[in-house]
N, CA, C and O atoms as a MOPAC input file, in Angstrom:
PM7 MOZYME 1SCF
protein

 N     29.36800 1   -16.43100 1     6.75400 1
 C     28.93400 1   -15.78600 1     5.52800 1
 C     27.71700 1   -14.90400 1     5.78300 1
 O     27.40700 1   -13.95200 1     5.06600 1
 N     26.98600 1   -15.34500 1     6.97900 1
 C     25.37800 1   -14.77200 1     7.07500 1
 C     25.84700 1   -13.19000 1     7.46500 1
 O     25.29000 1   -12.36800 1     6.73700 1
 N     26.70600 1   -12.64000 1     8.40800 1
 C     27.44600 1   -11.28300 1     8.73600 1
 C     27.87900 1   -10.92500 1     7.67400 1
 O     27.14000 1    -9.98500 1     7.37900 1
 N     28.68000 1   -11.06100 1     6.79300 1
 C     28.74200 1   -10.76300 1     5.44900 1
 C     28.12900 1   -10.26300 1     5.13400 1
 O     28.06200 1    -9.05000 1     5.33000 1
 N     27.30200 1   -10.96800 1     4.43600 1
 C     25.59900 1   -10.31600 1     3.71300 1
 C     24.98600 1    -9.35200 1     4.58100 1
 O     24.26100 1    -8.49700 1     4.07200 1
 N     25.20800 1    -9.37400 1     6.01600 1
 C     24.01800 1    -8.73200 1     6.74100 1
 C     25.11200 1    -7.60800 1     6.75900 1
 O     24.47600 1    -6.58600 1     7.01300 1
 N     26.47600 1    -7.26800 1     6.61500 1
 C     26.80300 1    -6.04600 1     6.65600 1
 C     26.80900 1    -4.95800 1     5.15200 1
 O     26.90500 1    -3.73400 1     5.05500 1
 N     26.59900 1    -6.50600 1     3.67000 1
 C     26.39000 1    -6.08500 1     3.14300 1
 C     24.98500 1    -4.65600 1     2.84800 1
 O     24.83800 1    -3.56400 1     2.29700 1
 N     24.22700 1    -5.69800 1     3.69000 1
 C     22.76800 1    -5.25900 1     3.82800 1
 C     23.02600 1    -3.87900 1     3.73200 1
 O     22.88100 1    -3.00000 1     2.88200 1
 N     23.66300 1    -4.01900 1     5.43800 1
 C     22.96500 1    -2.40000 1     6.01800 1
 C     24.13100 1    -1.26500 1     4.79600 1
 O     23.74200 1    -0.15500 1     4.43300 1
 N     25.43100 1    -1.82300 1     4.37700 1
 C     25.96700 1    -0.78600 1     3.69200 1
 C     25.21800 1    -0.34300 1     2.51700 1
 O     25.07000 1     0.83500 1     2.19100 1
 N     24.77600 1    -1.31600 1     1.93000 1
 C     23.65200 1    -0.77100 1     0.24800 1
 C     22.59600 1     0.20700 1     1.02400 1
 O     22.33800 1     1.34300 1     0.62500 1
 N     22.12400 1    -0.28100 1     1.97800 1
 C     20.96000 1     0.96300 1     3.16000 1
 C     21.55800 1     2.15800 1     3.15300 1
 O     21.09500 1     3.22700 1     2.75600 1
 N     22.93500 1     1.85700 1     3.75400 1
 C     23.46300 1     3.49100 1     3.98700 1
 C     23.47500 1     4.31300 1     2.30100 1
 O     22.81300 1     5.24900 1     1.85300 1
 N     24.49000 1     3.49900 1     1.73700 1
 C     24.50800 1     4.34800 1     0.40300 1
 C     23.03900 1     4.68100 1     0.05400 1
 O     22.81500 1     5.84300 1    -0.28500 1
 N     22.02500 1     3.81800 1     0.09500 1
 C     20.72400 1     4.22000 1    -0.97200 1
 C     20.48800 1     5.55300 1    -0.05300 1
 O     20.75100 1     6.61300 1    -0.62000 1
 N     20.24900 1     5.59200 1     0.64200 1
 C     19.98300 1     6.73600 1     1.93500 1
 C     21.10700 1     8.20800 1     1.57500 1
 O     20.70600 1     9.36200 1     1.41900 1
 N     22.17900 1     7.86300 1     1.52800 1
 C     22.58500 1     9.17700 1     1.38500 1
 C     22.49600 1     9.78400 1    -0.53900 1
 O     22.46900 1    10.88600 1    -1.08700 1
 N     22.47400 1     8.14300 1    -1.07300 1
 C     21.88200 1     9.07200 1    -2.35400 1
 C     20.61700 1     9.64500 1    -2.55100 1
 O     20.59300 1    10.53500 1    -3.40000 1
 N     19.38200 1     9.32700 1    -1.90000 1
 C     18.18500 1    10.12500 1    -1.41100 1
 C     19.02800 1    11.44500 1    -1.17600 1
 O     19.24600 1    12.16400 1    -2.15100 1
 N     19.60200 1    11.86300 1     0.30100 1
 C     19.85300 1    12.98100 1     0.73300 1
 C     20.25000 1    13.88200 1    -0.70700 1
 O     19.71500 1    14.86800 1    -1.21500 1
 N     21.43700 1    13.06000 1    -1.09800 1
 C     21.94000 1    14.23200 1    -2.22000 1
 C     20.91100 1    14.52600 1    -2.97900 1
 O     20.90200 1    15.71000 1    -3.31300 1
 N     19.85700 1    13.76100 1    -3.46100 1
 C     19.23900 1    13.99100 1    -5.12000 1
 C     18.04300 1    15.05100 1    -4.21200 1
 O     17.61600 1    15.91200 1    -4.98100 1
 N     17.69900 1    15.11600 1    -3.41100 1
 C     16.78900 1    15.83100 1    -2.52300 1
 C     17.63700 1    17.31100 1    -2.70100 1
 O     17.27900 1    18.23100 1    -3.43500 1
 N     18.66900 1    17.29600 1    -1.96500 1
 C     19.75900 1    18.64500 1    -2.18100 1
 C     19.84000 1    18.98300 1    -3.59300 1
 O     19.91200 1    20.19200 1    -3.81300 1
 N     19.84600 1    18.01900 1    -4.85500 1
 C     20.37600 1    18.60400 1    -5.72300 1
 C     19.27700 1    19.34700 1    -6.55200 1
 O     19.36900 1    20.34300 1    -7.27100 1
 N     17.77300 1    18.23300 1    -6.10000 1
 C     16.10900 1    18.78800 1    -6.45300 1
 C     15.98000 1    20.32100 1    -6.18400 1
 O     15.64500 1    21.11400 1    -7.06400 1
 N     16.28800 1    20.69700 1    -4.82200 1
 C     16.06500 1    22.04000 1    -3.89200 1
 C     17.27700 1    22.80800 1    -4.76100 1
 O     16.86300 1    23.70100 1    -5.50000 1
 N     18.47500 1    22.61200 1    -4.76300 1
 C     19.05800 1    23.44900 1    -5.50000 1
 C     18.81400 1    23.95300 1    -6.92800 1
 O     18.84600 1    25.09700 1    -7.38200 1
 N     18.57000 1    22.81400 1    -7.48400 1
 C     17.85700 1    23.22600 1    -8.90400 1
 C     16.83600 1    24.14400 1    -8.88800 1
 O     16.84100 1    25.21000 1    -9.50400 1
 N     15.77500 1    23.63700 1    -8.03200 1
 C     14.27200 1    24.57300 1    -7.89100 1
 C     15.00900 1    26.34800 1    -7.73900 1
 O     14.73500 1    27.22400 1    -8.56000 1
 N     15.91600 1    26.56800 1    -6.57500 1
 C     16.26000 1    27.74200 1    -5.94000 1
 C     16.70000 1    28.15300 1    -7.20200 1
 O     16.11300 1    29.07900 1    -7.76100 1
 N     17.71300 1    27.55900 1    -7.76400 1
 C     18.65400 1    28.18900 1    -9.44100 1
 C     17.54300 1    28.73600 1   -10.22800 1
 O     17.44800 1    29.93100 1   -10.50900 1
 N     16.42100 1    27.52400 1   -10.69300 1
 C     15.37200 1    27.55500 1   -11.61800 1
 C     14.47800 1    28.89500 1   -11.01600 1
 O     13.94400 1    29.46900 1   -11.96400 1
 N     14.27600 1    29.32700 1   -10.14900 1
 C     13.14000 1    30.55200 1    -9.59000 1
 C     14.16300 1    31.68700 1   -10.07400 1
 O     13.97400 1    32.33100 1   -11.10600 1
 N     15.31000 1    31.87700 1    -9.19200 1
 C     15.89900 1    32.85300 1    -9.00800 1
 C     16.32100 1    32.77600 1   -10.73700 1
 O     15.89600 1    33.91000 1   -10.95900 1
 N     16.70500 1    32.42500 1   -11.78400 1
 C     16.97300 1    32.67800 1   -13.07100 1
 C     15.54000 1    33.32200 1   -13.46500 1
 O     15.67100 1    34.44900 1   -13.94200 1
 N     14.53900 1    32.98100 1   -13.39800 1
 C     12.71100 1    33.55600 1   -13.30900 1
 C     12.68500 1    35.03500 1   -13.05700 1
 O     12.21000 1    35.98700 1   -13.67600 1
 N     13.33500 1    34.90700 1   -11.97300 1
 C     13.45000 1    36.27000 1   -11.20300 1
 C     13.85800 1    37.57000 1   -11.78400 1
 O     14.93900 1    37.44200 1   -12.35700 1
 N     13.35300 1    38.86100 1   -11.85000 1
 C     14.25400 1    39.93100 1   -12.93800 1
 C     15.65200 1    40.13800 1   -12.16900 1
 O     16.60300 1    40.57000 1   -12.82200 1
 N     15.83400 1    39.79700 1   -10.58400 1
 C     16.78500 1    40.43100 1   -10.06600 1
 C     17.96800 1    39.04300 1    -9.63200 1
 O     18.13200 1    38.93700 1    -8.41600 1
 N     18.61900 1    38.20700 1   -10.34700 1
 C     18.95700 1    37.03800 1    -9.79500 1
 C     19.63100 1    37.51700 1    -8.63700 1
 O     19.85100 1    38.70300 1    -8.39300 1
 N     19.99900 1    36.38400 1    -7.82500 1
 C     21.19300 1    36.64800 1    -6.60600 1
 C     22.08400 1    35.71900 1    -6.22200 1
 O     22.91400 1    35.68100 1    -5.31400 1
 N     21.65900 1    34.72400 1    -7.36400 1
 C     22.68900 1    33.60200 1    -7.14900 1
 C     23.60300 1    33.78400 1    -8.19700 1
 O     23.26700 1    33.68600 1    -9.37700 1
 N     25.14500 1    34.13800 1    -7.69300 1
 C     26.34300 1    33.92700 1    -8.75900 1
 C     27.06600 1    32.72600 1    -8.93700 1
 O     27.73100 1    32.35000 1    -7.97200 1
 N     27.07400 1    32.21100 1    -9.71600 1
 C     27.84900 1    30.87600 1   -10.17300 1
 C     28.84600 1    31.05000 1   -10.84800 1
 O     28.46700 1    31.27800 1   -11.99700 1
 N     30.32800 1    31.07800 1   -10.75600 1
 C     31.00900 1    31.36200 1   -12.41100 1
 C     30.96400 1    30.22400 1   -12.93000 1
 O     31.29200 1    29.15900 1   -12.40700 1
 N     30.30500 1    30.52400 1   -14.62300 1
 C     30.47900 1    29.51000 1   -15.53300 1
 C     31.27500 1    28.61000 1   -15.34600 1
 O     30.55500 1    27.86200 1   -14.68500 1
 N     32.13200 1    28.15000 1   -15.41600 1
 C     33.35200 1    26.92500 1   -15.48000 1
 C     33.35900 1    25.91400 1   -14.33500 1
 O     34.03800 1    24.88700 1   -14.31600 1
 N     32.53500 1    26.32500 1   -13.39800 1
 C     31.33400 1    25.20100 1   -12.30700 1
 C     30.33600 1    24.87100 1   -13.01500 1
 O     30.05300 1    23.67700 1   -12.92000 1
 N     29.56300 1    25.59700 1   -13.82800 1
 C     28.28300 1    24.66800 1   -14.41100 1
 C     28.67700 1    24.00800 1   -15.61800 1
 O     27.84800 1    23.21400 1   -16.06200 1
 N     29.64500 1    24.13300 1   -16.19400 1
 C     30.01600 1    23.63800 1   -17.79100 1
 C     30.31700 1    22.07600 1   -17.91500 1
 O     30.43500 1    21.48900 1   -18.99100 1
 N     30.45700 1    21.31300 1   -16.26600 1
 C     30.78000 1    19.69200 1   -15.60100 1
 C     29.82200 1    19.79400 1   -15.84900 1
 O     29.75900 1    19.68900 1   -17.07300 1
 N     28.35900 1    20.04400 1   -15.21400 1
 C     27.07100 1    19.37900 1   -14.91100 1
 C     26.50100 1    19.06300 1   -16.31200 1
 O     26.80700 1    19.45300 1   -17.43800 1
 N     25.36200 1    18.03300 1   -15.73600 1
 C     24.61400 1    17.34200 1   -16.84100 1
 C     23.60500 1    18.30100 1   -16.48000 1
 O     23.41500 1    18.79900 1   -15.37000 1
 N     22.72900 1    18.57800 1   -17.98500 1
 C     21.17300 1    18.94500 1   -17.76600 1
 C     20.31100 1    18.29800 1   -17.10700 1
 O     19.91200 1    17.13700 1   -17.19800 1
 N     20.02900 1    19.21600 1   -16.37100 1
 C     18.74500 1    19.01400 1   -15.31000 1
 C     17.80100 1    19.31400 1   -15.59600 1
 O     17.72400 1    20.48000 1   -15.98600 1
 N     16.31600 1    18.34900 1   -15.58400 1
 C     15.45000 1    19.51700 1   -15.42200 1
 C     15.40400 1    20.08200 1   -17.00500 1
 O     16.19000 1    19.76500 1   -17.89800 1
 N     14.37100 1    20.92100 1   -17.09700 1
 C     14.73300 1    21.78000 1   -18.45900 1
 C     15.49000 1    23.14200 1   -18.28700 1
 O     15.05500 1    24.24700 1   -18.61000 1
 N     16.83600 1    22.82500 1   -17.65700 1
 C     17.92600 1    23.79300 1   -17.20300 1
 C     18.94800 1    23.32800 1   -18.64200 1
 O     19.32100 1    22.15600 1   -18.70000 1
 N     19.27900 1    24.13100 1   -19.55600 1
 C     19.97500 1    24.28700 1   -20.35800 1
 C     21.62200 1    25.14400 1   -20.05000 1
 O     22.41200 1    25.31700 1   -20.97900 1

């Protein structure tokens, strides 16, 4: 049972770890969206019907 748990261990490690990575990626992406919308000249194209899934971020409306 003790391998069990201890593989439980390290798998909850891995997941918490790569959900860090993503929310880090999704922080930096937001920031880049959030400037460049700031910006008079944007350069990031998104078509609508990709952002219309996401939840609000941020004070991103």
């Amino acid at each position: 049972m003790r391998s069990s748990c201890s593989f439980l261990a390290r798998e909850y490690c891995v997941l918490e770890r790569m959900h860090e990575i993503i929310q880090k990626g999704m922080d930096s992406l937001t920031q880049r969206l959030d400037n460049d919308l700031k910006d008079g000249n944007p350069r990031i194209r998104v078509p609508i019907e990709y952002i219309r899934g996401l939840c609000p971020i941020g004070n991103m409306k």
